[in-house]
C-alpha positions in Angstrom: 133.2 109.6 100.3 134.2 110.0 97.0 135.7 107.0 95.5 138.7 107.2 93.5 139.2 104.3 90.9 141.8 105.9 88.8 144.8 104.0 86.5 148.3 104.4 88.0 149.4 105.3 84.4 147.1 108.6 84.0 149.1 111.5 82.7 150.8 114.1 84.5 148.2 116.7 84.1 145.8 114.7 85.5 147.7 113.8 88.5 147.3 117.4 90.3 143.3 116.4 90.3 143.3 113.4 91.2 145.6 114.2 94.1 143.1 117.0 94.9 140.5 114.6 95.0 141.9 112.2 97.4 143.4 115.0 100.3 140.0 116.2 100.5 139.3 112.8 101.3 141.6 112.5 103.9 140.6 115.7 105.1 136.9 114.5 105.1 137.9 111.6 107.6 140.1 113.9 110.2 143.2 114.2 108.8 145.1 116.8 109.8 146.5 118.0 105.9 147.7 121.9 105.8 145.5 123.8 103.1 148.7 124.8 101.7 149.9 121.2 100.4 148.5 120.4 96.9 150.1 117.2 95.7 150.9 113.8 97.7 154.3 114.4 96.3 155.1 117.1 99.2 153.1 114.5 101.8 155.6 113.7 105.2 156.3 110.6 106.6 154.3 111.7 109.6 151.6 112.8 107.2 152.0 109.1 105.2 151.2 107.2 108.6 148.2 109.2 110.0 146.8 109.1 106.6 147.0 105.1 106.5 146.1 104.8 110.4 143.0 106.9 110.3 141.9 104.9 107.1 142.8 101.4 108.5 140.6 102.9 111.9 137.8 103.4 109.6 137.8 100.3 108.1 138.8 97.8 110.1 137.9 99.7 113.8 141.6 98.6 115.1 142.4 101.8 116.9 145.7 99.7 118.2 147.5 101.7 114.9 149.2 104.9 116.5 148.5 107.9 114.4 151.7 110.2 114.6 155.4 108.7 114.0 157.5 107.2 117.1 160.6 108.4 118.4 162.3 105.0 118.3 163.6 103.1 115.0 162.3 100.3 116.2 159.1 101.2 116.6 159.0 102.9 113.6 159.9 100.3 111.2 157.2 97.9 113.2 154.7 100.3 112.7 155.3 100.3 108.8 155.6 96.6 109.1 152.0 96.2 110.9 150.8 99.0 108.5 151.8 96.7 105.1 150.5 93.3 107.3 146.5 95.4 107.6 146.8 96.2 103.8 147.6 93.0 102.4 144.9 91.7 104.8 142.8 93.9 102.8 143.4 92.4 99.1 146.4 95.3 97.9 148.2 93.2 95.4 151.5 95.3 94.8 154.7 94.8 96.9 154.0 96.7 100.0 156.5 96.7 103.0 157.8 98.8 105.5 159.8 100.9 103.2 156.5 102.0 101.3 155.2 104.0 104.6 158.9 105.1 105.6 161.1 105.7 102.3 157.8 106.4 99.9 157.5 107.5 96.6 154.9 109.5 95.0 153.7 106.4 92.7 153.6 103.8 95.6 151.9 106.0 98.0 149.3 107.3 95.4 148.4 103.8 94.5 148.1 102.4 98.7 146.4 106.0 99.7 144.0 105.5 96.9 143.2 101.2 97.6 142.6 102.4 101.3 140.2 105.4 100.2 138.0 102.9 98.2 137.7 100.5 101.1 136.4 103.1 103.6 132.9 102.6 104.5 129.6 104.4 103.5 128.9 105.5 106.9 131.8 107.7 107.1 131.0 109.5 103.7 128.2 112.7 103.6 125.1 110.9 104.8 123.7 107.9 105.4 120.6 106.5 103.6 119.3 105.1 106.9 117.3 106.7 109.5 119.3 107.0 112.6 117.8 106.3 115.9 116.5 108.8 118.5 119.6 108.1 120.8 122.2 108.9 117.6 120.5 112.1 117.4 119.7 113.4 120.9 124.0 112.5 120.9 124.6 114.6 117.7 122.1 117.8 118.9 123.8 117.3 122.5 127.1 117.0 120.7 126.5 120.3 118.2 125.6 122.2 121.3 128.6 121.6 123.2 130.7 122.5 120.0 128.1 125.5 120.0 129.1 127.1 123.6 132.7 125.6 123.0 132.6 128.2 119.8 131.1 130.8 122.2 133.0 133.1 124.4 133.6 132.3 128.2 132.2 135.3 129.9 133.2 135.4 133.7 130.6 135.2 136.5 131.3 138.9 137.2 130.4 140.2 134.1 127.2 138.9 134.1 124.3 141.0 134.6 122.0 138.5 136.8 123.2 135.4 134.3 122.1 137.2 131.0 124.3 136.4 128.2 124.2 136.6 124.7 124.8 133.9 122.2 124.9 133.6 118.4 127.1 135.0 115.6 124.9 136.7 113.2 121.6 136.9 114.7 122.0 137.5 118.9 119.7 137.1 121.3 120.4 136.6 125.1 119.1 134.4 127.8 119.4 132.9 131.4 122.5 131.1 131.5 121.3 127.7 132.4 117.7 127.6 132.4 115.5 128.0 129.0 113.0 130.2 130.4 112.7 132.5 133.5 108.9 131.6 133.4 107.3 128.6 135.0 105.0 126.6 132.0 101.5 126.8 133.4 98.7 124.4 131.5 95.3 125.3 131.0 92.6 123.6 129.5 91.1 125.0 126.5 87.6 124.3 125.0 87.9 124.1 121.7 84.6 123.5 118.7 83.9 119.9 117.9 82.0 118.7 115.0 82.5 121.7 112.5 85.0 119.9 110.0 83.0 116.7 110.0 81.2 116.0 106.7 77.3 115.5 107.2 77.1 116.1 111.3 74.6 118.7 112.1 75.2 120.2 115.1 72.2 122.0 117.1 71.8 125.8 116.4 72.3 127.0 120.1 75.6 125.0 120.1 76.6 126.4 116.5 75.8 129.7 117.9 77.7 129.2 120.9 80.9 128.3 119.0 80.5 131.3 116.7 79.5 133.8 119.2 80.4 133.4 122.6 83.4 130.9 122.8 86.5 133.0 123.4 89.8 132.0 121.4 92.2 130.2 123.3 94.3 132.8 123.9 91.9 134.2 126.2 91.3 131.1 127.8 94.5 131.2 129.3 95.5 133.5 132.2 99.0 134.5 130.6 99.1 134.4 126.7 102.9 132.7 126.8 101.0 129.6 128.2 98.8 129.3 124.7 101.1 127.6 123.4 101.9 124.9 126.5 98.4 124.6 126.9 97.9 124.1 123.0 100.8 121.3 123.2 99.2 119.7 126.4 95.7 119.7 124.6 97.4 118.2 121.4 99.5 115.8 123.0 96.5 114.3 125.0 94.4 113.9 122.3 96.6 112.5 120.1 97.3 109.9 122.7 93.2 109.7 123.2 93.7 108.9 119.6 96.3 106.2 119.2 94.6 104.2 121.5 91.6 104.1 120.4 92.6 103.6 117.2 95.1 100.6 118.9 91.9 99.2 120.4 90.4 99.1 116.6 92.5 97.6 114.8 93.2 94.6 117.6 89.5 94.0 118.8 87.3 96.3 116.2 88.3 94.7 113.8 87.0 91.2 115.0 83.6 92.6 115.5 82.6 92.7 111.6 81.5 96.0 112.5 82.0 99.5 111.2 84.3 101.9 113.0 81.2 104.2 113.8 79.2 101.3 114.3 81.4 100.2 116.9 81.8 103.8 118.7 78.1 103.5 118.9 78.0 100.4 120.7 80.8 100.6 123.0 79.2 104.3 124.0 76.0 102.2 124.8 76.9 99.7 126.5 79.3 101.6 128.7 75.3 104.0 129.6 74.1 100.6 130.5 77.2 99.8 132.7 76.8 103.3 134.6 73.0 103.0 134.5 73.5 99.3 136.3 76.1 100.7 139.1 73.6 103.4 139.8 70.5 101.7 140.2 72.5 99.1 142.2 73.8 102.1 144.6 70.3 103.6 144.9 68.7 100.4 146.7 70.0 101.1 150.1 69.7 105.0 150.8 71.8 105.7 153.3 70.2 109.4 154.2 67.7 111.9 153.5 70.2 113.1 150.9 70.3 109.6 148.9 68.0 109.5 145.7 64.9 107.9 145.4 64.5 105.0 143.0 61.7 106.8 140.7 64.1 109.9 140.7 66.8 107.8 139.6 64.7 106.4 136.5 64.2 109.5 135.8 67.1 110.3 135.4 68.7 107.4 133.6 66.0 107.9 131.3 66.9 111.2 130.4 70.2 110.5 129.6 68.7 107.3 127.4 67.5 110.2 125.5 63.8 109.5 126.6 61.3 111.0 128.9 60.7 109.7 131.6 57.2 110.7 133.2 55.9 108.8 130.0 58.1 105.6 130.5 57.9 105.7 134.5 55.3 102.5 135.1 55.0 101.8 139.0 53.5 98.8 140.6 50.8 98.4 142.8 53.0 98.1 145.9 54.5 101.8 144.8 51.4 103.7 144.8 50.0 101.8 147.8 53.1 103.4 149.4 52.3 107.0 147.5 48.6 107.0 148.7 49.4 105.3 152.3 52.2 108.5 153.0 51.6 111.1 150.5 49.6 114.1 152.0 47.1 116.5 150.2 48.5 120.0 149.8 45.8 121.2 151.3 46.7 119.4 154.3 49.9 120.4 153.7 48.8 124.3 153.5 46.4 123.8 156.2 48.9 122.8 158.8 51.6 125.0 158.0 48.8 127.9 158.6 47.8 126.5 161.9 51.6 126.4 162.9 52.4 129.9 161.7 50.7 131.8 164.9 51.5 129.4 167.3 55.1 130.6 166.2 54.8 133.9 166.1 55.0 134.2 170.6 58.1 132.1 170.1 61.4 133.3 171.1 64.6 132.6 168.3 66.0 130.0 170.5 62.6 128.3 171.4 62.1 128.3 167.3 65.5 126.8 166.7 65.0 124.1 169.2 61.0 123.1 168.1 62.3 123.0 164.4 65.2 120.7 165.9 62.8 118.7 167.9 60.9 118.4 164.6 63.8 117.7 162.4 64.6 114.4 164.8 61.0 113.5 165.2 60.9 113.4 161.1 64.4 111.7 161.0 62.8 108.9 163.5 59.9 108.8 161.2 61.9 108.5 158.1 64.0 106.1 159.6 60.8 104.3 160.3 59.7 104.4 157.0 63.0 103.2 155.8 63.2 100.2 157.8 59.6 99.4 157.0 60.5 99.8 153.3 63.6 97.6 153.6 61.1 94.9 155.3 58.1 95.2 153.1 61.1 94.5 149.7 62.0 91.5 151.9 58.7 90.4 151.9 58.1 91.2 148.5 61.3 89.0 147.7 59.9 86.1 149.6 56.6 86.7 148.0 58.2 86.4 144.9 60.6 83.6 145.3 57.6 81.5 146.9 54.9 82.5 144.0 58.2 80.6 141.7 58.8 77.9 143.4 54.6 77.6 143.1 55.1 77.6 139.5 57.0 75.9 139.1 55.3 72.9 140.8 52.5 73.7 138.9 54.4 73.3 135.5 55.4 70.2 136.8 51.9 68.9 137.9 50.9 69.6 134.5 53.7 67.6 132.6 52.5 65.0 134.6 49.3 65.6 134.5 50.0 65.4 130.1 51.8 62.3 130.3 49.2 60.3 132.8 46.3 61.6 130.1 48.7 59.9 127.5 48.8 56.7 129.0 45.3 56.8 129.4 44.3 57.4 126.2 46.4 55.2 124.5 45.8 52.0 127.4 41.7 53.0 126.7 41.9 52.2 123.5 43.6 49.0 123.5 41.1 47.8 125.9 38.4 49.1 123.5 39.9 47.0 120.8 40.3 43.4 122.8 36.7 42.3 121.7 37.0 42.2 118.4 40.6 41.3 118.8 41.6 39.2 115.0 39.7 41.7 113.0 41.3 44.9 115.3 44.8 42.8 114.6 44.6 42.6 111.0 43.2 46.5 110.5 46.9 47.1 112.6 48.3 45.0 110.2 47.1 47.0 107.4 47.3 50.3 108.8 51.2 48.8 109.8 51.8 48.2 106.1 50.1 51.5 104.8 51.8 53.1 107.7 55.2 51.3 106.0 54.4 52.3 102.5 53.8 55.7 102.9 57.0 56.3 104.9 58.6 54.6 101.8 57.2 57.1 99.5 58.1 59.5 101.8 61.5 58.3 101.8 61.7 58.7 98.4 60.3 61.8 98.0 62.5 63.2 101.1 65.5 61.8 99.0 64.2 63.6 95.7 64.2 66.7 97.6 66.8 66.3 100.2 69.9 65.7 97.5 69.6 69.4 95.9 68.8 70.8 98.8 71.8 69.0 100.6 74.1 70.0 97.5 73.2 73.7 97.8 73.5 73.5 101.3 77.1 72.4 100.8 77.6 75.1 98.3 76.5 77.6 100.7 78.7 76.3 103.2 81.3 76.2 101.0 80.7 79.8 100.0 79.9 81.1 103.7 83.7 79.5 104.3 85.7 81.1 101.3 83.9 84.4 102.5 85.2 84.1 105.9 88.5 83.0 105.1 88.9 85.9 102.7 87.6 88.0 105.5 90.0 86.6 108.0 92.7 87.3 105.1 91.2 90.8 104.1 91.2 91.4 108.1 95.1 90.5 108.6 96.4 92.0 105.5 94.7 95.5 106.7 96.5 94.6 109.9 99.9 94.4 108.0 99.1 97.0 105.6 98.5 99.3 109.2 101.4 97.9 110.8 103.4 99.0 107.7 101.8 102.4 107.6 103.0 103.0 111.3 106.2 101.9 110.1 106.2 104.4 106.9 105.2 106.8 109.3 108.3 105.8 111.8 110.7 106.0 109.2 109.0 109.1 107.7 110.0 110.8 111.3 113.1 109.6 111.2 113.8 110.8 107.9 112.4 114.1 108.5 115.0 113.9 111.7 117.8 112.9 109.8 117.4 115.6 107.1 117.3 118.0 110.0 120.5 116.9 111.0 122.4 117.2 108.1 120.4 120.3 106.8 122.3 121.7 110.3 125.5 119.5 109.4 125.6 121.0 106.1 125.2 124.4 107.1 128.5 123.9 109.4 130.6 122.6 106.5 132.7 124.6 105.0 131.3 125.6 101.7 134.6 125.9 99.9 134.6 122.4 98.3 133.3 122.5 94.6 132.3 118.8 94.1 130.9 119.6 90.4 134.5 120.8 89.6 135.9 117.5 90.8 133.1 115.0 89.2 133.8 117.3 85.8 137.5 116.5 86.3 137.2 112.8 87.0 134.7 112.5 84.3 137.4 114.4 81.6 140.1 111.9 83.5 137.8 108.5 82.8 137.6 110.3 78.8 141.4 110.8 78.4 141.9 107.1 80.0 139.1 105.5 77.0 141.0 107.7 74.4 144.5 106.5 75.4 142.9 102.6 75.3 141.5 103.5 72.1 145.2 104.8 71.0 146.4 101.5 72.0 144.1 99.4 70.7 144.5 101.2 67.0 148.4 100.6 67.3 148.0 96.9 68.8 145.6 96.6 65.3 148.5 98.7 63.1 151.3 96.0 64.9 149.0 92.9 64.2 148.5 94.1 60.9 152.1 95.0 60.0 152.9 91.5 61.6 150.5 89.5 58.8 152.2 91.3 56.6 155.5 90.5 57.6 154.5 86.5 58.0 152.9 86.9 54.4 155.8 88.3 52.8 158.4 85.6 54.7 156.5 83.1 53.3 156.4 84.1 49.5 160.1 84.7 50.1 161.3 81.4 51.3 158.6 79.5 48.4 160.3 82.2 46.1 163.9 80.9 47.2 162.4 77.5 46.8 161.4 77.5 43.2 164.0 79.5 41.8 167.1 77.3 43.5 165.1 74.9 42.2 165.6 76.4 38.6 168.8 77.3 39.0 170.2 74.2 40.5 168.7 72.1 37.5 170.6 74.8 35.1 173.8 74.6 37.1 174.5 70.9 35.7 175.2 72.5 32.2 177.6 74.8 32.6 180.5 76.8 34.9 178.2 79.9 34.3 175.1 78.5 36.0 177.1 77.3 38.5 178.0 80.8 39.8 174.8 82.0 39.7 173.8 79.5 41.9 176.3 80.1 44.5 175.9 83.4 44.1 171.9 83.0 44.3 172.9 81.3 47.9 175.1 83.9 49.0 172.4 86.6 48.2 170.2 84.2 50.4 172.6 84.2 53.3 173.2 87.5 53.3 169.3 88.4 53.6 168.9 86.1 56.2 171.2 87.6 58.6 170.3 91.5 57.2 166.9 89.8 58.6 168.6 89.0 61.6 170.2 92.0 62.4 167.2 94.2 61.7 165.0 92.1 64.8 168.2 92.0 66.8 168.3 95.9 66.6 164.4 96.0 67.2 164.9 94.4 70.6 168.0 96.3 71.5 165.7 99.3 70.9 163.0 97.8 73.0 165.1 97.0 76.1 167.1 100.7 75.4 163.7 101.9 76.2 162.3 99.6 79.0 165.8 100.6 80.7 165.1 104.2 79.7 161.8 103.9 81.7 163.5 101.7 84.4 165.9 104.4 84.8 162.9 107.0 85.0 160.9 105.4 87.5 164.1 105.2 90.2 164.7 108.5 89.6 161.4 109.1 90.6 161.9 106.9 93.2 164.5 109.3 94.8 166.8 106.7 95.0 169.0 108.9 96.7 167.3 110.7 98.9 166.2 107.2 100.6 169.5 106.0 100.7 170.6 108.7 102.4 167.7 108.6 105.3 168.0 105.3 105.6 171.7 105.6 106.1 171.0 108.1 109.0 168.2 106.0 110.2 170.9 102.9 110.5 173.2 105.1 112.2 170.4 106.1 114.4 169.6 102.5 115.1 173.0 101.4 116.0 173.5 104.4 118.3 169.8 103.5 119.7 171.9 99.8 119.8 174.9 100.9 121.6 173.1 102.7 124.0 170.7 99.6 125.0 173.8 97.7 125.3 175.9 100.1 127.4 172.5 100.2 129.6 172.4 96.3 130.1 175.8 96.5 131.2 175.2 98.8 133.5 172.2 96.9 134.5 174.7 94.1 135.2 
């Protein structure tokens, strides 16, 4: 909105503009002002009280202000009264009533259309410096599509060629009425290269060459190529959601780790092989069936995906080649069998071979069921084995702690016996070897202390040091937190700024483009220039008035000491003869006379000065239209005491 803070005394020229300014305004609020009406002078009274409803809706949300003019007198003159009540509310200093909404004139209303344009709020101008939310503009896109088909033409159900209609003004296109596609969005996924963009990550030739070679484009992975670009959104949408959460689970527990982000990859990926490695190998211990895996298989292939091989990491125990050499066959045996089978087989009827290799197919079932029971036993026992061969070592370690503290006791009771012959001379070698025993501790003290003190100060140093470091870290850690919470939020606001400019690039392209706003700054701007060269004008008169005034005071002043000295003369002369007596009565006369010349000339100053305030008085109620409001409010009174007599004969009737 542009704001008008304009002087009530600007000249007439100016007034066309600045009325130009302020309907457009109006018209930029709702206001329903005819293009044809140029000047607030030709403004109704219905146009005066929807102008000053729709600003005081704006501003103070009170929608309890009715917009168009009642039938009643009554009403009407409360509505002017509640309209004066909400200005004053708002700060307007100058007399306001009633009469100013009704009876207006062109001055008054200028001056209360303007204080209520100034007051409007930001939000209702061109834009708003905000980003909106994403309900305020799904509302404005739903809300410019229903003005959209509300533009359009209604085209009747029989005039539709199976629902095809057309839309748009200058460019035209048709579509389904009511659905936004006639086909049904089928996904596919699409295998797209990984690894080309990245800086230093070598990818293997045959993959390189698959990539360049043999991997089609992805718009013919898809079976249709209008689902490339669904399928392109699905993929992109995925893996941007693959993206923010891991990047969520980085900055809340990554972070913590003191690792790098690669780092970090790397050993999450591991340990979640482990994981799958541990689940396996915990599946594979109970085969259910001749289709389960067997445990060396399974190494194998854990191994390979470790990355290593696995014939040359494969290590069995004793008990697993026992088992190999106890039911593994030679292949000779193997060969040899299968050619003394192949005869006997060849007499056989179909049927008769169907049911033998059945027969054999449940004797080696039994037999593997055997085996597998056996198995399951022999781990039990090897459990037991186990758990017993612990709890035996167990003991041992035991047996041999004590064993190490009886040989102790021994030692030490052996040679105190040893020493019990010779007992004072043993006593006072303890004694000594007590008070060398003593003395070197002492030294050692000291020397410990010697040592110990820088080596306890660095220590504290270090400490100190190793504490600053993490605490910086721990700062370091949560201002990259902020500074990512803040560069979600850039990115947020970014979105919704990008949004917003959508809306009013699409707002503005629906305005009417008839407003020249440069043409109305230029005018203010030569408005604001004319209003400092008419305070300039004043201020150089004012200076010329003060001046003149000095002057005045200056020469009033030399006149009366003037007067002074020479009555003073003359009155001394007058003592000597009739002659000098005249003069000085003339001299007093000629005094007298000045005086009220003097008089009459500031008397005549400030008829001149009231001739013209009346002049302007007289001006400003003929601008008033003195008449013309007299006149409606004559017919309004008549109206009133009609409206009167009517209300009374009604009660009466009432009665």
């Amino acid at each position: 909105m542009i704001k008008v803070r304009l002087l009530s005394a600007c000249p007439r020229k100016n007034m066309e503009e600045v009325d130009n300014i302020i309907l457009h305004s109006l018209r930029s609020i709702g206001c329903d002002i005819p293009q044809d009406l140029q000047t607030i002078r030709e403004f109704t009274t219905n146009l005066v009280i929807e102008s000053a409803s729709k600003c005081l809706h704006l501003i103070t949300g009170d929608t309890s202000l009715p917009t168009t003019l009642p039938g009643s007198m009554s009403a009407r003159f409360r509505l002017g009264a509640s309209l004066a009540a909400a200005c004053k509310d708002l700060g307007f200093s100058g007399e306001i009533g009633y009469q100013t909404f009704l009876y207006s004139n062109e001055h008054e209303l200028r001056r209360v259309i303007m204080f209520l344009i100034e007051k409007l709020p930001k939000d209702t101008s061109d834009a708003v410096d905000e980003p909106l939310g994403a309900s305020v503009l799904l509302n404005r896109r739903i809300a410019a599509e229903i003005k959209r088909q509300l533009d359009g033409f209604w085209t009747p159900s029989y005039c539709k060629n199976r629902d095809v209609v057309w839309q748009g003004t200058k460019k035209r296109h048709w579509h389904f009425e009511g659905v936004s596609s006639i086909f049904k969005p089928n996904v596919t996924p699409l295998t797209v290269p990984k690894g080309l963009g990245e800086t230093g990550n070598k990818l293997p030739k045959d993959l390189r060459a698959y990539y360049e070679k043999y991997l089609p484009v992805v718009t013919k992975q898809v079976h249709q190529e209008r689902d490339a670009a669904m399928s392109i959104l699905s993929m992109n949408s995925s893996m941007n959601a693959l993206n923010a959460e891991l990047e969520s689970e980085w900055s809340q527990t990554g972070l913590t780790t003191r690792l790098s982000e690669q780092e970090y990859r790397k050993q999450k990926k591991e340990k979640a092989l482990q994981r799958m490695k541990t689940e396996m190998q915990k599946s594979a211990k109970k085969p259910e069936g001749p289709s389960s895996l067997a445990p060396v298989d399974l190494h194998d292939l854990l191994t390979t995906m470790s990355g290593g091989d696995a014939k040359s990491q494969i290590k069995g125990s004793r008990f697993t080649h026992t088992k190999k050499l106890q039911f593994a066959k030679d292949d000779d045996d193997i060969i040899a069998e299968l050619g003394s089978q192949k005869p006997k087989d060849e007499g056989d009827t179909e049927e008769e071979r169907q049911r033998k290799r059945e027969e054999e197919l449940s004797s080696l079932k039994d037999q593997f069921q055997e085996l597998t029971t056996q198995l399951d036993n022999m781990q039990l026992e090897i459990k037991q084995a186990k758990s017993n061969s612990n709890q035996m070592k167990e003991r041992k370690d035991l047996a041999q702690s004590k064993k190490k503290e009886l040989e102790d006791t021994y030692r030490v009771k052996k040679r105190t016996i040893d020493l019990l012959p010779d007992a004072e001379n043993n006593i006072m070698k303890l004694e000594q070897l007590v008070e060398n025993s003593t003395q070197r501790l002492v030294n050692l003290a000291t020397q410990w202390e010697s040592h110990r003190e820088p080596l306890f100060k660095q220590y504290r140093e270090l400490k100190a040091t190793s504490e600053t470091r993490v605490s910086e870290l721990e700062v370091t850690i949560s201002e990259i937190k902020r500074l990512r919470e803040k560069m979600k939020a850039a990115a947020e606001e970014a979105r919704g700024k990008e949004d917003l400019f959508k809306q009013l690039v699409a707002e503005y392209e629906g305005m009417t483009k008839d407003v020249n706003r440069s043409a109305y700054t230029q005018r203010i701007l030569e408005i604001v220039a004319n209003i400092n060269r008419q305070k300039q004008d004043i201020n150089n008169v004012l200076a010329d008035t003060r001046t003149l005034q000095k002057d005045i005071n200056f020469l009033s002043g030399k006149l009366e000491r003037t007067y002074t000295e020479v009555d003073e003369l003359v009155f001394k002369d007058a003592k000597q003869s009739e002659f000098n007596r005249k003069v000085y009565k003339l001299l007093a006369n000629v005094h007298e006379k000045f005086a009220e010349l003097v008089k009459s000339v500031e008397e005549t100053g400030a008829i001149m000065r009231e001739i013209r305030e009346l002049e302007d008085q007289l001006d400003n109620l003929n601008e008033k239209e003195i008449r013309a409001n007299l006149e409606q409010v004559t017919s309004d009174l008549k109206e009133m005491k009609q409206e009167n007599a009517a209300a009374m004969k009604k009660m009466k009737g009432s009665e």
